[in-house]
C-alpha positions in Angstrom: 2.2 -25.2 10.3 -0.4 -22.1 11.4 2.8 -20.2 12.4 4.5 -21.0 8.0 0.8 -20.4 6.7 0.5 -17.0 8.5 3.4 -15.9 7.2 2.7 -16.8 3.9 -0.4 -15.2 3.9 1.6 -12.0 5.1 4.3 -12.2 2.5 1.6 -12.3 -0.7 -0.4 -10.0 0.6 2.6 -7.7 0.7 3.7 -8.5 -2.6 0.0 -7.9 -3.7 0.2 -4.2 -2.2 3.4 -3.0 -3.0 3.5 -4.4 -6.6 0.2 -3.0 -6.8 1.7 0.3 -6.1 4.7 -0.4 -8.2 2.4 -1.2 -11.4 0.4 2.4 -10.7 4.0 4.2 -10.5 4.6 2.7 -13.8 1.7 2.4 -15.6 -0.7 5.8 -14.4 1.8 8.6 -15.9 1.0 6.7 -19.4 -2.3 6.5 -18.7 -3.4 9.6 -17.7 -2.1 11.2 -20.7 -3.2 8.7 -23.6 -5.5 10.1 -26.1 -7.8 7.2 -26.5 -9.5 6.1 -23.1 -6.2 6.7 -20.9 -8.5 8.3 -17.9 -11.5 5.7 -18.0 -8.7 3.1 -17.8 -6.8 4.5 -15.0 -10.6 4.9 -13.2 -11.1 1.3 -13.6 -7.9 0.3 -12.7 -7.1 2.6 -9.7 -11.6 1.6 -8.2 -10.2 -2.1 -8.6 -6.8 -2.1 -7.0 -8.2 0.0 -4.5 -10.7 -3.0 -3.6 -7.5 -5.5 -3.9 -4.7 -3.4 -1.7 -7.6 -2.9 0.7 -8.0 -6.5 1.3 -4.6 -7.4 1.4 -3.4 -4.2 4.1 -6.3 -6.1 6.3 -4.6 -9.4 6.0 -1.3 -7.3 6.9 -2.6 -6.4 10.0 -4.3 -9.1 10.8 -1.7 -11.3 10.3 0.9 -9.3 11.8 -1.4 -9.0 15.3 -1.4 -12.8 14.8 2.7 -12.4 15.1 2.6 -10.3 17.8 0.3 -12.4 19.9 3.2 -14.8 19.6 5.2 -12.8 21.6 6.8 -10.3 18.9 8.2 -7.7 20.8 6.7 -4.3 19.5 9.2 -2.2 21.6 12.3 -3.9 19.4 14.0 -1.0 17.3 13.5 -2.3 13.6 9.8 -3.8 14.2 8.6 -0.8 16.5 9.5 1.5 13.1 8.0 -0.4 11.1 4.8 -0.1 13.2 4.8 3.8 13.3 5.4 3.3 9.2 2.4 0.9 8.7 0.5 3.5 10.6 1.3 6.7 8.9 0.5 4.2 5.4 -2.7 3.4 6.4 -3.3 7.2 7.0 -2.2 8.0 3.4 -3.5 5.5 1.7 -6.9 6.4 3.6 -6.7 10.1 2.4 -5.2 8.7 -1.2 -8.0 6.2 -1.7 -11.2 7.9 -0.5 -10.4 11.8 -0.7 -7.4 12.7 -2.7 -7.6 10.3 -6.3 -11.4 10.6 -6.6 -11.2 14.3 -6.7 -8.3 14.0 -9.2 -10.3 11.9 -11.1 -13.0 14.4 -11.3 -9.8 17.1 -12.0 -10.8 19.3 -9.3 -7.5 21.6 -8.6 -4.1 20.0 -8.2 -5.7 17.2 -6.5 -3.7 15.0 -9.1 -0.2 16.5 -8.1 -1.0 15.4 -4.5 -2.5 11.9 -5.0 0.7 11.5 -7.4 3.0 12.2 -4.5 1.0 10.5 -1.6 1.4 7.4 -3.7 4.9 7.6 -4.1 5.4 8.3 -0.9 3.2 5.4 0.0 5.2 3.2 -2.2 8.6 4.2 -0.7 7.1 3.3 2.8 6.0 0.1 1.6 9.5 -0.8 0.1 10.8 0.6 3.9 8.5 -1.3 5.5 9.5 -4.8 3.5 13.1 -3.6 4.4 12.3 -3.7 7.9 10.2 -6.9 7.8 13.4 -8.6 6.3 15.9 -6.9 8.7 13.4 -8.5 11.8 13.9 -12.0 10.2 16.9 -12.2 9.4 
């Protein structure tokens, strides 16, 4: 029952991160560029999903050092990627979140080119990273 509740826990907050980041590859082009209140919305929307994808990458690693304490072997190959992968994440999203979009929000430089292709990149991690959590379970 723990073991079912943990992983549920794990699954939703993945779906909350990467469809968050799905949403923002959909939706920020658009908004960025619409005449009436585009930017503010993106502000609001990036400072509030920022909160929300925060909370759920903790419950992703908390969760998944619950997993490994039940013996989850990190040296396996598809697991032990996926490791290196939530690592390098966490590092762009860190740089993303608290460096790169709120000087692009401020349009200082080509800050938005970068925090445009961090969060792609971030996205195609995540959807790697889901890939590998599927390929250890099944």
């Amino acid at each position: 029952m723990v073991y079912t509740s943990v992983l549920f826990l794990h699954v939703l907050s993945a779906v909350i991160w990467i469809g968050g980041n799905i949403l923002f590859f959909a939706v920020a082009p658009r908004l960025r560029t619409h005449p009436e209140g585009g930017s503010f919305a993106l502000r609001v929307l990036g400072r509030t999903f920022r909160v929300l994808s925060w909370m759920a990458f903790a419950i992703l690693l908390t969760t998944g050092a619950y997993f490994l304490s039940q013996g989850w072997d990190y040296r396996t190959w598809p697991l032990s990627l996926k490791l290196v992968l939530v690592g390098i994440v966490l590092v762009f999203k860190s740089l993303h979140d608290f460096w790169i979009a709120p000087a692009a929000a401020q349009k200082r430089g080509s800050f938005f080119t970068v925090a445009l292709w961090i969060g792609r990149t971030n996205l195609l991690l995540g959807i790697v990273i889901l890939y590998l959590s599927v390929w250890i379970r099944g």
